[in-house]
N, CA, C and O atoms as a MOPAC input file, in Angstrom:
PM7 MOZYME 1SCF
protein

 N     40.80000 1    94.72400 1   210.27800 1
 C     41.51300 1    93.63200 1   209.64800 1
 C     42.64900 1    94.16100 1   208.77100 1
 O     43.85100 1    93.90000 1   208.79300 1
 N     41.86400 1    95.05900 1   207.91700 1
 C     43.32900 1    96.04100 1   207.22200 1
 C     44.22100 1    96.27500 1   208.63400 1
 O     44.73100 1    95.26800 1   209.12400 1
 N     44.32400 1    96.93200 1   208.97200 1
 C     45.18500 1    97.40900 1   209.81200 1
 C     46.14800 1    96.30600 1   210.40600 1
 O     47.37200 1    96.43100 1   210.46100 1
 N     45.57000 1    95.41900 1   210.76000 1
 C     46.18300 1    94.49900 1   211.52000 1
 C     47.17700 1    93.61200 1   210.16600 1
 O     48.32400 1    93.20000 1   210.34200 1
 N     46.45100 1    93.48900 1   208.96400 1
 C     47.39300 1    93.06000 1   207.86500 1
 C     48.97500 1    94.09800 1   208.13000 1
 O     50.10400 1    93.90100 1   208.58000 1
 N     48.18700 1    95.26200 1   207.53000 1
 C     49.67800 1    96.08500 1   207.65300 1
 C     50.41300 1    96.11700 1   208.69100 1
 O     51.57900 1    95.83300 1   208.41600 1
 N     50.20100 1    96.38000 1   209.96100 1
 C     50.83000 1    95.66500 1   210.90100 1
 C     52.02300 1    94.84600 1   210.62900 1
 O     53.19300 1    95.22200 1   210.69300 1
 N     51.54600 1    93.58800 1   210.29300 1
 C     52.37100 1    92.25900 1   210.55600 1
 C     53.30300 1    92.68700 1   209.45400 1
 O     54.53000 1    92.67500 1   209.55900 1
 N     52.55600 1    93.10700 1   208.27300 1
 C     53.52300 1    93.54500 1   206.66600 1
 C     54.77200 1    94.25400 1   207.55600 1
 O     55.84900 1    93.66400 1   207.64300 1
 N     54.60000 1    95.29700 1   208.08000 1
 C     55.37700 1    96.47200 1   208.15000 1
 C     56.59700 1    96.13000 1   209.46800 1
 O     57.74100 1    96.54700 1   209.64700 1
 N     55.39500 1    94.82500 1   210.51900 1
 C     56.89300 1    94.50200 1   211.20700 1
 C     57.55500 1    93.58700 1   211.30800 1
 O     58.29400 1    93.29300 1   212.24700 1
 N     57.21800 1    92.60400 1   209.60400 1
 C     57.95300 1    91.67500 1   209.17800 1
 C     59.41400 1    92.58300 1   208.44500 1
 O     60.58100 1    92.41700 1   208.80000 1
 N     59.03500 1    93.33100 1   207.59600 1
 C     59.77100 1    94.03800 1   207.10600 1
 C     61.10400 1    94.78000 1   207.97000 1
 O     62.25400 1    94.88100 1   207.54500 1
 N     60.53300 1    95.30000 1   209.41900 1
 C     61.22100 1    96.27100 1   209.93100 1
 C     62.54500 1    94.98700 1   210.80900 1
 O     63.71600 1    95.18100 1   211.13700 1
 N     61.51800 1    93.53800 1   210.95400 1
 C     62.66900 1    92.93200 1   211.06800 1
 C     63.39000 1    91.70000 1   210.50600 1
 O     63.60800 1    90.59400 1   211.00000 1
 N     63.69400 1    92.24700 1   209.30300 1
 C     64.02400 1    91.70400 1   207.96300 1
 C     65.55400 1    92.66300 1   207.98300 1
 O     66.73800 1    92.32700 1   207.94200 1
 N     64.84900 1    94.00700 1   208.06800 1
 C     65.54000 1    95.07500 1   208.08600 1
 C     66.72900 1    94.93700 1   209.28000 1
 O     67.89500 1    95.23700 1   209.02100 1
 N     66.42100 1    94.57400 1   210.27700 1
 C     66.58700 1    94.16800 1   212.00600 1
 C     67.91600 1    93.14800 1   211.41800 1
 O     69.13400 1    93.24300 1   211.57200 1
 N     67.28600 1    92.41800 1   210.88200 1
 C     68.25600 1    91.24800 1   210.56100 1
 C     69.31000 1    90.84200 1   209.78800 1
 O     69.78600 1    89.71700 1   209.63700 1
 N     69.68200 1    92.13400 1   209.21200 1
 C     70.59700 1    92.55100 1   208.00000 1
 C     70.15800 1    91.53900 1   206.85100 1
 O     71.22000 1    91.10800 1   206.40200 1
 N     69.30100 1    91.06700 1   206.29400 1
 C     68.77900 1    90.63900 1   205.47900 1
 C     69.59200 1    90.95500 1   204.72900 1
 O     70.52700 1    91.47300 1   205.33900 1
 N     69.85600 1    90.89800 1   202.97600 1
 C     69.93700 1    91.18600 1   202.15400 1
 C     68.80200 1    91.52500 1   201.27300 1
 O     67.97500 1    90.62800 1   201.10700 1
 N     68.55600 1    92.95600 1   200.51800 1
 C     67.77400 1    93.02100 1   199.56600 1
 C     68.20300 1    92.47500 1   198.47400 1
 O     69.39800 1    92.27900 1   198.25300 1
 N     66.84800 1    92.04400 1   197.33200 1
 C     66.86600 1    91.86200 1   196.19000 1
 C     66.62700 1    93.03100 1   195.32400 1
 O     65.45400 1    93.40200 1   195.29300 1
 N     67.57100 1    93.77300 1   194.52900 1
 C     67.00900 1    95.12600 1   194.36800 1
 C     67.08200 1    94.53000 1   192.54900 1
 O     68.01400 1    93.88700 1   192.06500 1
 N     65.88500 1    94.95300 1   191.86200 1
 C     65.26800 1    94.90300 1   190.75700 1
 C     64.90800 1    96.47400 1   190.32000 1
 O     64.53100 1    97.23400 1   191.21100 1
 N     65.01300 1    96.91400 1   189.07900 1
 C     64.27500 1    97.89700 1   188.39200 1
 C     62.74300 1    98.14300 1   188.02900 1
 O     62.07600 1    97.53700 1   187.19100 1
 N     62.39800 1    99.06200 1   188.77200 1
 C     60.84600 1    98.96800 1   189.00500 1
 C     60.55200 1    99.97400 1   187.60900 1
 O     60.99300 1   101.11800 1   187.72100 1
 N     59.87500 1    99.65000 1   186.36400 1
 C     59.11300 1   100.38100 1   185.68200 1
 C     58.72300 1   101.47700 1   186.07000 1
 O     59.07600 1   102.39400 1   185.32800 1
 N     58.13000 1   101.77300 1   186.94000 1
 C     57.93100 1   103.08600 1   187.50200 1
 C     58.95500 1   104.35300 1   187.61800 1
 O     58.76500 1   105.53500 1   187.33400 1
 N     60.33100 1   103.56000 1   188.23600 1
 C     61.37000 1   104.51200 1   188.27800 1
 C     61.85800 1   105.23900 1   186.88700 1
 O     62.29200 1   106.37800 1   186.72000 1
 N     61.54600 1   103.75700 1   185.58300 1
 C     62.13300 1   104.47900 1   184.52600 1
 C     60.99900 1   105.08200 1   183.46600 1
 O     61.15600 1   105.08000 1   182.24500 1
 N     60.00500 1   105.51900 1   184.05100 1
 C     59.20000 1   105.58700 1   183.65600 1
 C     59.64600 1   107.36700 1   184.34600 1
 O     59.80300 1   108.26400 1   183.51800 1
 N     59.78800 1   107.64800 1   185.70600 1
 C     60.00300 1   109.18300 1   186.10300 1
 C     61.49900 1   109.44200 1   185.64600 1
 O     61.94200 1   110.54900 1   185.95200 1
 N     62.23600 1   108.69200 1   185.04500 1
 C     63.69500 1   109.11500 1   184.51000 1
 C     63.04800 1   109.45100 1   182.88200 1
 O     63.68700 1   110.35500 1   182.34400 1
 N     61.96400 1   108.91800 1   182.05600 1
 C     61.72700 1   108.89100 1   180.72900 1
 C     60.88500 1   110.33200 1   180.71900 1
 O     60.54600 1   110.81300 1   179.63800 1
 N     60.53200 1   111.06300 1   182.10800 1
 C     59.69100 1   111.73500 1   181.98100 1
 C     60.15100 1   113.25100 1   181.05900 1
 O     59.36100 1   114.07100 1   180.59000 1
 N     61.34800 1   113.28100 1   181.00800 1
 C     61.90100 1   114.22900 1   179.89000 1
 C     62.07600 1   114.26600 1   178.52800 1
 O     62.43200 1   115.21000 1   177.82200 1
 N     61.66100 1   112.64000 1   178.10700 1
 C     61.57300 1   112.59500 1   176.78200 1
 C     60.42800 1   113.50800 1   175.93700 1
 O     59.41700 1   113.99700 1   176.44100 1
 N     60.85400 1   113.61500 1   174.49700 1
 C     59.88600 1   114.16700 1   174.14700 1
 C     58.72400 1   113.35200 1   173.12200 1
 O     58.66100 1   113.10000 1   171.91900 1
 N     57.84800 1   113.09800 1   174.34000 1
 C     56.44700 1   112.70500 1   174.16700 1
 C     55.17300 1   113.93000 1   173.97900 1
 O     55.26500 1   115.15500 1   174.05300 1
 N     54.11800 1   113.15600 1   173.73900 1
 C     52.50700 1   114.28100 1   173.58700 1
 C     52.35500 1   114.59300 1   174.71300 1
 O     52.36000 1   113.65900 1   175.51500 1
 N     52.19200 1   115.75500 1   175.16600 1
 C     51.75500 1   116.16100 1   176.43000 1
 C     50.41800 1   116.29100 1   176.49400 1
 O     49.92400 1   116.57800 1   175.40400 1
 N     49.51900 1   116.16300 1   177.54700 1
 C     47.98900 1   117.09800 1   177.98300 1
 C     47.62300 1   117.92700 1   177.08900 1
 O     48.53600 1   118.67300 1   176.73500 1
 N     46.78100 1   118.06500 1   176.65700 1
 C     45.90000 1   119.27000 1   175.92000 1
 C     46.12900 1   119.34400 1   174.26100 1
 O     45.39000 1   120.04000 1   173.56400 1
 N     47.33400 1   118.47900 1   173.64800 1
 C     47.06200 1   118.64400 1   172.28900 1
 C     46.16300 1   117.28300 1   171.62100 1
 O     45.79600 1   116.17800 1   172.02000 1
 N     46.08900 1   117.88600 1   170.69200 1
 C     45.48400 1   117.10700 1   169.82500 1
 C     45.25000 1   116.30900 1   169.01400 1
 O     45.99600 1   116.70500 1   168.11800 1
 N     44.62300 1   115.20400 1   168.51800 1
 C     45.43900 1   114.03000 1   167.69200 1
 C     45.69800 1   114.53200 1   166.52400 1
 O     46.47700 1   113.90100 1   165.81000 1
 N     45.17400 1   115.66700 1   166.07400 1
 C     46.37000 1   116.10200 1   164.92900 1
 C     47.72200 1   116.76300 1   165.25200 1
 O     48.70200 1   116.35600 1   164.63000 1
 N     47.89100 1   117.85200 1   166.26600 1
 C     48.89300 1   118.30800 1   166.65600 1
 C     49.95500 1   116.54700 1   167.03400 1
 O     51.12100 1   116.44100 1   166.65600 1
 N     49.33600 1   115.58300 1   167.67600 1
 C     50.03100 1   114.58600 1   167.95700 1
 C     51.63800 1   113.86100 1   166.77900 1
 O     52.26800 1   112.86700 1   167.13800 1
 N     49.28500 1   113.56300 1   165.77000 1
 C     49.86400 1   113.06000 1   164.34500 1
 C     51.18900 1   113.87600 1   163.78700 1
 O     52.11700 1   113.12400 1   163.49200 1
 N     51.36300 1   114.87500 1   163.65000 1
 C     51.46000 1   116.16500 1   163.19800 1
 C     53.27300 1   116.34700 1   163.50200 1
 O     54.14900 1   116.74000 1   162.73200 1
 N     53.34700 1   115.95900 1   164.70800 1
 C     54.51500 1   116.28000 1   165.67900 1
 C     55.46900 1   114.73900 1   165.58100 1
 O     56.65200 1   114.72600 1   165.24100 1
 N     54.74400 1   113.60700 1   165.92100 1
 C     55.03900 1   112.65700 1   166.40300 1
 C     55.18400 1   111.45300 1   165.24200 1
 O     56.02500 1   110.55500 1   165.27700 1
 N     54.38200 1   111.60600 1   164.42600 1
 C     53.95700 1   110.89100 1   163.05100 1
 C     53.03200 1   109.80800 1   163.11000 1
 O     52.95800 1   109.53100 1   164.30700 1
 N     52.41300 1   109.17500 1   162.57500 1
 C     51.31400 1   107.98900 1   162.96400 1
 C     52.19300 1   107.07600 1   163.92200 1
 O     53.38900 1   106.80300 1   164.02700 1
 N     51.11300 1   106.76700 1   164.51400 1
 C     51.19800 1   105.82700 1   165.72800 1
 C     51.31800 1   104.40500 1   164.66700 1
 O     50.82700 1   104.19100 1   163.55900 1
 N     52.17900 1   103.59200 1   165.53500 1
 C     52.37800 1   102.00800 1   165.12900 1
 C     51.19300 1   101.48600 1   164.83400 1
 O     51.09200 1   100.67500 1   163.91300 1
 N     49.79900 1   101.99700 1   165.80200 1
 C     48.87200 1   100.69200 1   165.96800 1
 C     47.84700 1   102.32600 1   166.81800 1
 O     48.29200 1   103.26800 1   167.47400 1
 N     46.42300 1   101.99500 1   166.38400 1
 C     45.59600 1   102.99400 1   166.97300 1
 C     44.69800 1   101.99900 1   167.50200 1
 O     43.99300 1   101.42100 1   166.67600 1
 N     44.54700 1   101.57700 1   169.13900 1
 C     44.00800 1   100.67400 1   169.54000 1
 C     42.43500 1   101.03600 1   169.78400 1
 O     41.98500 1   102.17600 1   169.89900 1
 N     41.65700 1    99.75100 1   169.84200 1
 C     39.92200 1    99.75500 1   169.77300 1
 C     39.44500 1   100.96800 1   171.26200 1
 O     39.57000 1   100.76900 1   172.47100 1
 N     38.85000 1   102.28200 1   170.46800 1
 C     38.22100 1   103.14400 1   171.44500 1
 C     37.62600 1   102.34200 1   173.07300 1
 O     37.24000 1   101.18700 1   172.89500 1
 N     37.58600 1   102.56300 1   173.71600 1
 C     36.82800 1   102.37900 1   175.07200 1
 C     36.03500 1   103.34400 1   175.73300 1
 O     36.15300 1   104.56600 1   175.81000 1
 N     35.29000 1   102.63600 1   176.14900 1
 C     34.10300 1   103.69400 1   176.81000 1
 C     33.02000 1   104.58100 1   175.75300 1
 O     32.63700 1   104.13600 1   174.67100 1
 N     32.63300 1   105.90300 1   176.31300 1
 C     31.75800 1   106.19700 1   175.05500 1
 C     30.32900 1   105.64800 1   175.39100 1
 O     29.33500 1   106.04700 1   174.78400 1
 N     30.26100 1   104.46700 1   176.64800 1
 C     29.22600 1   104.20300 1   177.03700 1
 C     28.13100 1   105.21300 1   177.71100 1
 O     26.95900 1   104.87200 1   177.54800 1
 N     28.34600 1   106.30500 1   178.38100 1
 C     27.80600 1   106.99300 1   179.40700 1
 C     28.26100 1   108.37200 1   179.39700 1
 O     29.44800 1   108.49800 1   179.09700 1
 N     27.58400 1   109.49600 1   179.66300 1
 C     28.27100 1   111.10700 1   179.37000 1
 C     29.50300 1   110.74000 1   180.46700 1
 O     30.63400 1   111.16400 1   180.22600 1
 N     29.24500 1   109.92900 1   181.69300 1
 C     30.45500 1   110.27000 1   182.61700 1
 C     31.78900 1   109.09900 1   182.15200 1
 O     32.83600 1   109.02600 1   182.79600 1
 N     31.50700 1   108.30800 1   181.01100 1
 C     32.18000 1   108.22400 1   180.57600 1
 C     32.93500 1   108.01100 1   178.79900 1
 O     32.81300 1   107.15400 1   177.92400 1
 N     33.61500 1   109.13600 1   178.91200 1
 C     34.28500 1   109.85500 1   177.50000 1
 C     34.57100 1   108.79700 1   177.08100 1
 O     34.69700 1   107.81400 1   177.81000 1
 N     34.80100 1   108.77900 1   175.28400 1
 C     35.47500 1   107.63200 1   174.31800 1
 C     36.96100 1   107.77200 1   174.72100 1
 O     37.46800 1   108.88200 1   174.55800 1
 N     37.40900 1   107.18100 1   175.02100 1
 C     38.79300 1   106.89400 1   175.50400 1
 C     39.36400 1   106.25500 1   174.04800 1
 O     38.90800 1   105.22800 1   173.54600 1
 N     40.50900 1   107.10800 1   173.44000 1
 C     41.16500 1   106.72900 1   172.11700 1
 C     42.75600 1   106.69400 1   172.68200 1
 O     43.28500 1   107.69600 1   173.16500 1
 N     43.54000 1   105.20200 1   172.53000 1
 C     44.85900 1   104.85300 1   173.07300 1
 C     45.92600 1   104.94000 1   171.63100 1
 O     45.57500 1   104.19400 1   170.71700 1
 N     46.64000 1   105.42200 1   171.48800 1
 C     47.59700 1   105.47800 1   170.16200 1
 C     49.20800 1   104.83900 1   170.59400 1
 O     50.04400 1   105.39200 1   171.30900 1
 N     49.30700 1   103.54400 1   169.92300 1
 C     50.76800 1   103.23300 1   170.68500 1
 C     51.79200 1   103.34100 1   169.85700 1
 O     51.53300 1   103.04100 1   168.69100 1
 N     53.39300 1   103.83600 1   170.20100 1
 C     54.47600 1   104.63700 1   169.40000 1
 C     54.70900 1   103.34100 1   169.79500 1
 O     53.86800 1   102.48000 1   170.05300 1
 N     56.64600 1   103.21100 1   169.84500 1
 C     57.44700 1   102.59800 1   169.99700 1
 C     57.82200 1   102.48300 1   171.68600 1
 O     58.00800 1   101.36800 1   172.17400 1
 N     57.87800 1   103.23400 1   172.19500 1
 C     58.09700 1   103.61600 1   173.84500 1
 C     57.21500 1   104.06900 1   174.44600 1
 O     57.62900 1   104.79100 1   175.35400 1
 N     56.11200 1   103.99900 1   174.38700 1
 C     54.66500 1   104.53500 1   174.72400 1
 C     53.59000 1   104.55600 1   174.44500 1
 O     53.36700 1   104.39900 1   173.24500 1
 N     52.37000 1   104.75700 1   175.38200 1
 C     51.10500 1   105.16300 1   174.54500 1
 C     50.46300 1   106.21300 1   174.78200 1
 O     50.47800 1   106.57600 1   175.95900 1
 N     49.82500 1   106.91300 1   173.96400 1
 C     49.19300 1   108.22000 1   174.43400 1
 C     47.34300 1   107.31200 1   174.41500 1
 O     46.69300 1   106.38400 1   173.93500 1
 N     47.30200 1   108.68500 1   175.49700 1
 C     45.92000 1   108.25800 1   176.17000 1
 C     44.78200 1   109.63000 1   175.28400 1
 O     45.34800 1   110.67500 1   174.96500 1
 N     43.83500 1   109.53300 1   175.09100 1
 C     43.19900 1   110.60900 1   174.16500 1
 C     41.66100 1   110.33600 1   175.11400 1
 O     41.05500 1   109.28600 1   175.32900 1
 N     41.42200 1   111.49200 1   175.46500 1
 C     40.05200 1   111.42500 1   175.98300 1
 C     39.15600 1   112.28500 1   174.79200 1
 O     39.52200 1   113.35000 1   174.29500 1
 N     38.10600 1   111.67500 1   174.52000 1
 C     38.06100 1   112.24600 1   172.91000 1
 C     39.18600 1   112.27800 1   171.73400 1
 O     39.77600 1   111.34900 1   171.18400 1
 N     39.26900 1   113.68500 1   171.54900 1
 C     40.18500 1   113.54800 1   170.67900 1
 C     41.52900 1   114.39000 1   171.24800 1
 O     42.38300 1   114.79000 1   170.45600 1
 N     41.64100 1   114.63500 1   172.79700 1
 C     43.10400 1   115.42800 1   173.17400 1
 C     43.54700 1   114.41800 1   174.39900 1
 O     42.87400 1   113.61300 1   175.04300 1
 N     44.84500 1   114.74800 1   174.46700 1
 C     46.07500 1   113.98300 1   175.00400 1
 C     45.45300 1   114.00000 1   176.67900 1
 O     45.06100 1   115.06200 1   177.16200 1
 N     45.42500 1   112.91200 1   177.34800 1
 C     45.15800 1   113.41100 1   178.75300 1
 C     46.51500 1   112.69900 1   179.42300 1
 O     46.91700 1   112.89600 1   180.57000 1
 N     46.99300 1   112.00900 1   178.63400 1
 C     48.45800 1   111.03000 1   179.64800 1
 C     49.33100 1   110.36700 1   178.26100 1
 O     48.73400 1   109.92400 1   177.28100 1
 N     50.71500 1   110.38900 1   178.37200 1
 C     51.77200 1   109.56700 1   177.80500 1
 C     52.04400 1   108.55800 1   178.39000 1
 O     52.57900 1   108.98900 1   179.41100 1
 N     52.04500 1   107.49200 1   178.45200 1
 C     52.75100 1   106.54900 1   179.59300 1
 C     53.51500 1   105.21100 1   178.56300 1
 O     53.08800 1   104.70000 1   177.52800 1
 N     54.83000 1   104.92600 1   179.37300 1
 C     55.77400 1   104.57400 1   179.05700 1
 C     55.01100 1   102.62500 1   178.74000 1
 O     53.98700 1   102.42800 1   179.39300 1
 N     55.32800 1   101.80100 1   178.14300 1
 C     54.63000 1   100.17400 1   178.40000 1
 C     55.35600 1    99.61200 1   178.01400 1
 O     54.75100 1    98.76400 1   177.35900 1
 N     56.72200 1    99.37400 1   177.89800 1
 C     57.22300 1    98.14300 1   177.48500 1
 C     58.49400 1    97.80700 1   178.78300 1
 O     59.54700 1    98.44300 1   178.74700 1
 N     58.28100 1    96.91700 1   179.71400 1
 C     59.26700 1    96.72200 1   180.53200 1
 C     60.39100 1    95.45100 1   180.06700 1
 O     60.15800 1    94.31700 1   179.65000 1
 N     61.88900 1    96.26700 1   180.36700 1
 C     63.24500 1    94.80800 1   179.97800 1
 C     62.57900 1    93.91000 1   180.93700 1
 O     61.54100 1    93.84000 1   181.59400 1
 N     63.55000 1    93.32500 1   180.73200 1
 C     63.57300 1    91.55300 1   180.89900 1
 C     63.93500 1    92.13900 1   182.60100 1
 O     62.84200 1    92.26800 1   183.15200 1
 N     65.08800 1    92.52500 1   183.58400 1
 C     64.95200 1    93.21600 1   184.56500 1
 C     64.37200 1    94.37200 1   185.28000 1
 O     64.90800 1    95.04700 1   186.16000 1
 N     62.78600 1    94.53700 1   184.58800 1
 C     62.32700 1    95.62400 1   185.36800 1
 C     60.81900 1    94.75300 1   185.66900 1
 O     60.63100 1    93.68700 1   185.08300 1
 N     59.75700 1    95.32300 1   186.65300 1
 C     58.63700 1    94.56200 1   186.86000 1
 C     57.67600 1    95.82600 1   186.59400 1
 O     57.70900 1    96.96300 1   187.06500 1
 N     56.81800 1    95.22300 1   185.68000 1
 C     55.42500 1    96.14900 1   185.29000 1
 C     55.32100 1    95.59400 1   183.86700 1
 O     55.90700 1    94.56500 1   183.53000 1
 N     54.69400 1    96.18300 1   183.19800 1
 C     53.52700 1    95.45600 1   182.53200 1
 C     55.15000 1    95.36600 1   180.93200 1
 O     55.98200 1    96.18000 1   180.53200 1
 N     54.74000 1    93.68400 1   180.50700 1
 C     55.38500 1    93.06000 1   179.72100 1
 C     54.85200 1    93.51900 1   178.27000 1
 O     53.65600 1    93.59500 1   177.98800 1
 N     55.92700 1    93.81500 1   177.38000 1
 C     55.41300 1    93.87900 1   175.75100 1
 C     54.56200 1    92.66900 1   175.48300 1
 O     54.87300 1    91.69700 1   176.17100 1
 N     53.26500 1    92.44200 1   174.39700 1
 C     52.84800 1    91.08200 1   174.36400 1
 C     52.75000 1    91.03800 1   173.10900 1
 O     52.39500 1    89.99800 1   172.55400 1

């Protein structure tokens, strides 16, 4: 059934494509999210003091998650102005970018 979905997806598309269609081209979060990837954010492996330390307190230190189960770690989220760092315990495992303009699609400031 998958298969046959993608199918139809892929040769609606190819003749869309066929048909000189016009695209709607929008800014995907994602893209500026691998253009932001040079900013200087917390990387992997430091620590929420090295963070604190470097970066200065976070805006907002959001409610831990997890912590339920050894397989799963207290997950601690710290959000800046252009980002949030992800803390598995207490070190950096991901930066990721969260506030999309008004022309990009992915997840909205709230």
């Amino acid at each position: 059934m998958k298969h046959r979905v993608l199918a139809i997806v892929c040769g609606a598309a190819v003749a869309a494509f066929a048909a000189g269609i016009p695209a709607h081209a929008e800014t995907l979060l994602m893209k500026r999210v691998r253009e932001e990837r040079g900013m200087n954010v917390p990387h992997r492996g430091m620590t929420m003091n090295q963070v604190e330390h470097r970066f200065g307190a976070p805006q907002s230190k959001l409610a831990a998650a997890g912590g339920d189960a050894p397989k799963h770690p207290v997950i601690n989220r710290w959000e800046y102005p252009n980002y949030i760092v992800y803390f598995e315990r207490n070190i950096v495992i991901d930066s990721v970018a969260v506030h999309a303009s008004a022309g990009e699609l992915g997840p909205k400031s709230q």
